[in-house]
C-alpha positions as CSV (number, residue, x, y, z in Angstrom):
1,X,-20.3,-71.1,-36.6
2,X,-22.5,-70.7,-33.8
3,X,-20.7,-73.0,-30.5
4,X,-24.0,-72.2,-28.1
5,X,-26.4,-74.9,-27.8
6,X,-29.9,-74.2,-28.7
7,X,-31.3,-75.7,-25.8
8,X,-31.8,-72.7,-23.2
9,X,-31.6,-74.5,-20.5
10,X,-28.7,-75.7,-21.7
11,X,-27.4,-72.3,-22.8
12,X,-28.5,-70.8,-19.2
13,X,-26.0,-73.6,-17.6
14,X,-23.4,-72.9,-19.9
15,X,-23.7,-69.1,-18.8
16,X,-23.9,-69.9,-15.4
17,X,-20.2,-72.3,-16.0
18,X,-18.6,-69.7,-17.3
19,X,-19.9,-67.1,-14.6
20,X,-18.9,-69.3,-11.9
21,X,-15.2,-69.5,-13.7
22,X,-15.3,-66.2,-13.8
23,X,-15.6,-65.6,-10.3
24,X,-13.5,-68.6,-9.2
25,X,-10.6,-66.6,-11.4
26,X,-11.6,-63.2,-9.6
27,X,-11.2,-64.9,-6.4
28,X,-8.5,-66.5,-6.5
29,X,-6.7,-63.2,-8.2
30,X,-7.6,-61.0,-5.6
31,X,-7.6,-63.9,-2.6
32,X,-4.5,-65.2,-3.8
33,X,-2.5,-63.8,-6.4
34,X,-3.1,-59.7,-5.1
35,X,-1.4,-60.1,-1.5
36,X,1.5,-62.1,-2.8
37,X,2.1,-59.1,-5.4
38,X,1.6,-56.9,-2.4
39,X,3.7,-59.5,-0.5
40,X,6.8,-58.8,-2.6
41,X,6.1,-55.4,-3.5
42,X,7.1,-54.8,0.7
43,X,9.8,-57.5,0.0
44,X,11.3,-55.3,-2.4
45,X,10.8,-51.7,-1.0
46,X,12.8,-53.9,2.1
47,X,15.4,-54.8,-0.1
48,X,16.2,-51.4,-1.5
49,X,16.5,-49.8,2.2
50,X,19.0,-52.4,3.1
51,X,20.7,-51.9,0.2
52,X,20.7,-48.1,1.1
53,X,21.6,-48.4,4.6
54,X,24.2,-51.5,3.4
55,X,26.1,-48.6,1.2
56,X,25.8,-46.2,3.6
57,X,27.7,-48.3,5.8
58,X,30.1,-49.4,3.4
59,X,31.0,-45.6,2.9
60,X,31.5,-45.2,6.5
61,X,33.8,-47.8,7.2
62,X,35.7,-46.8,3.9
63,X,35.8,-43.1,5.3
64,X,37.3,-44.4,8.9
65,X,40.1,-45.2,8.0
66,X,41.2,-41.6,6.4
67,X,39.0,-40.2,9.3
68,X,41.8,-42.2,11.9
69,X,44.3,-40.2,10.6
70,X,42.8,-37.0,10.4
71,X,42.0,-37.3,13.8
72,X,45.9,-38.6,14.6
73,X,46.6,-35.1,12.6
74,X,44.7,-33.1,14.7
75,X,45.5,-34.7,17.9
76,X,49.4,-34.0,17.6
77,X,48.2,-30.2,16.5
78,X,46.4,-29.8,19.5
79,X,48.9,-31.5,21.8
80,X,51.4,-28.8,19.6
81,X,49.5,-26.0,20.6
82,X,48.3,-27.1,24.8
83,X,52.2,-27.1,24.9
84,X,52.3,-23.4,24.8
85,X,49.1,-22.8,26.6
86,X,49.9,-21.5,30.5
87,X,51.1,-23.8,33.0
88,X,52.8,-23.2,36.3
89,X,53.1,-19.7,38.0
90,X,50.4,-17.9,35.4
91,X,51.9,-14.8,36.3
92,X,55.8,-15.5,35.4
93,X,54.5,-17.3,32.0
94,X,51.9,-14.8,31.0
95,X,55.1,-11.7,31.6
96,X,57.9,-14.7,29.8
97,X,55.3,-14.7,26.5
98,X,54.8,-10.8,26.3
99,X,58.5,-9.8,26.7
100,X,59.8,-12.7,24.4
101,X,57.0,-12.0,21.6
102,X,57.7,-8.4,21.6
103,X,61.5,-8.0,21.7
104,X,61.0,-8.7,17.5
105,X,58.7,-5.4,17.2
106,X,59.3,-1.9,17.3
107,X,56.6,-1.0,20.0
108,X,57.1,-0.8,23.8
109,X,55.2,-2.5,26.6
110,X,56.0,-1.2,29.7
111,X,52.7,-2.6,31.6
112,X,51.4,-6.1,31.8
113,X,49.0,-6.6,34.2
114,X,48.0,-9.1,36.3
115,X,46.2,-12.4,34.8
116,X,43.1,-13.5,36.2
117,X,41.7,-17.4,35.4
118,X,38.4,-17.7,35.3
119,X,36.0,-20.5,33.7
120,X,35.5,-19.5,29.8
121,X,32.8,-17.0,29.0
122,X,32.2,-17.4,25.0
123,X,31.3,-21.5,25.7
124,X,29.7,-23.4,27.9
125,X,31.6,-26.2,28.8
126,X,34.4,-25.6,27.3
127,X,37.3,-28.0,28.7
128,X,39.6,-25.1,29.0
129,X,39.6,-22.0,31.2
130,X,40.5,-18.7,30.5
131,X,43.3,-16.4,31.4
132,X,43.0,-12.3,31.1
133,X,44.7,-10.2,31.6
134,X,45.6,-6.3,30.4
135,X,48.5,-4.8,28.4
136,X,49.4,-0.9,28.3
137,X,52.3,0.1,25.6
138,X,52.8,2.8,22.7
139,X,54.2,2.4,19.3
140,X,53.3,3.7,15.7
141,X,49.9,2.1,14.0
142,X,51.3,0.1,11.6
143,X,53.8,-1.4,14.7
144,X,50.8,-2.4,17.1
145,X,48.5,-4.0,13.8
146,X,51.3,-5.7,13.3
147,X,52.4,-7.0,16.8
148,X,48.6,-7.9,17.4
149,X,48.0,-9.8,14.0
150,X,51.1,-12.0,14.3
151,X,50.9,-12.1,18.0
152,X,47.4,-13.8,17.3
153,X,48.6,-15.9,14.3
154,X,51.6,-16.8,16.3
155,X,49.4,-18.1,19.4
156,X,45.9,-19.8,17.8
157,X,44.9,-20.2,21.6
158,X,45.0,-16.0,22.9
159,X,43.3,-13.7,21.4
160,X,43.5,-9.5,21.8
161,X,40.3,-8.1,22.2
162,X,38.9,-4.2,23.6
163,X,41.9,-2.3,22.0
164,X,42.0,1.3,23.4
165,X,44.4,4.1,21.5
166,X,45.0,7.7,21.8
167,X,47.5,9.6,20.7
168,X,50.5,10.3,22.6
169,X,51.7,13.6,24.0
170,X,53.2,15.8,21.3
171,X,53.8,12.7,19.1
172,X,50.9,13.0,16.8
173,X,52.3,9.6,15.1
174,X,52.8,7.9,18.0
175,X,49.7,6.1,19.9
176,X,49.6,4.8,23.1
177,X,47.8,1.7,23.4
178,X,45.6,-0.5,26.2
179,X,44.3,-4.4,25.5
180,X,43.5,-7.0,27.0
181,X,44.7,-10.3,26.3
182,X,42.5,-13.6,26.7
183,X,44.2,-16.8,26.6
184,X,43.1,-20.2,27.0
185,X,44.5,-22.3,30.4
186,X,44.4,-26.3,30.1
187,X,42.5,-27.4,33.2
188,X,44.0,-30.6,35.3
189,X,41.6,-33.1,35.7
C-alpha cells in the first residue's frame, strides 16, 4: 500500500501541501490558540484572587458583628474604671483613695505626699496624664505585699513603683516603707 504518487514532481507538491499545512497549523496554534490559553490562564489566576479577597471579606463582616460587642464590652469597662480615675481637687481625691483603701489592712500610712500631674512618661501620646505622688508608712512584710498587690488589682489604672524598706527601730519584724504611687488622670478635652 504505497499512497505517494510516483511522479516526483508530483510527490515534491504533495510534500510541499502538507509542509504548508503544517505550518498553517503551527501558526495558527501559537498566533491564535497560545494567547487565548495565556488569555485565560490570567483570567483564572484573577478569578482565584477575588475569590481570596471575596472570603476574606466575607470573614470580616462575619467577625464585625462579635467585634461590635466586644468593643461595647470594653467600652463600659473602660467607662467602669475612668470613673475612679482622679477628678476634681487631685489632692483631696488622691488622700480620700489612700485612707479608704487602707483602713482594711494592718499597716499604717501616716504620710501621703503631694500629687504632681504631669503628661505620661512610659507612652507617647497617651490620652491620659499622670498623677504621682509619694507614700511613707510601716507595717510587717507580708502586710505591705499585700496592701500593694491588691491595691494594684483593686485600681487597674495606678500602679506602685520604687519601693524603699528598712527596718524599723528595735522592731526587727517591722519595716518601714516609702513608694510612690503613679496613677493615671483623664484629661478634658
Amino acid at each position: 500500500m504505497n499512497f505517494l504518487p510516483k511522479n516526483k514532481q508530483k510527490r515534491n507538491q504533495l510534500f510541499m501541501t502538507l509542509a504548508a499545512v503544517a505550518l498553517a497549523l503551527a501558526g495558527i496554534g501559537f498566533g491564535v490558540i497560545r494567547p487565548q490559553y495565556n488569555n485565560l490562564a490570567a483570567v483564572r489566576k484573577q478569578t482565584s484572587e477575588a475569590q481570596v479577597k471575596w472570603k476574606a471579606n466575607s470573614r470580616l463582616i462575619q467577625d464585625s458583628a462579635g467585634n461590635a460587642g466586644e468593643l461595647a464590652d470594653l467600652s463600659q469597662e473602660l467607662a467602669s474604671n475612668e470613673t475612679d480615675m482622679a477628678t476634681g481637687d487631685i489632692y483631696a481625691w488622691t488622700l480620700d483613695t489612700i485612707r479608704h483603701f487602707k483602713s482594711n489592712y494592718r499597716i499604717d500610712i501616716p504620710e501621703i505626699g503631694q500629687p504632681a500631674v504631669s503628661a505620661m512618661d512610659q507612652f507617647p501620646n497617651f490620652p491620659y496624664q499622670q498623677l504621682r505622688f509619694t507614700i511613707r508608712g510601716s507595717g510587717y512584710y507580708h502586710d505591705i505585699g499585700k496592701f500593694i498587690a491588691d491595691f494594684e488589682n483593686e485600681y487597674p489604672h495606678m500602679r506602685v513603683e520604687n519601693i524603699d524598706m528598712s527596718p524599723v527601730g528595735g522592731d526587727t519584724e517591722k519595716l518601714s516603707f516609702k513608694a510612690e504611687v503613679v496613677a493615671l488622670v483623664k484629661t478634658t478635652p
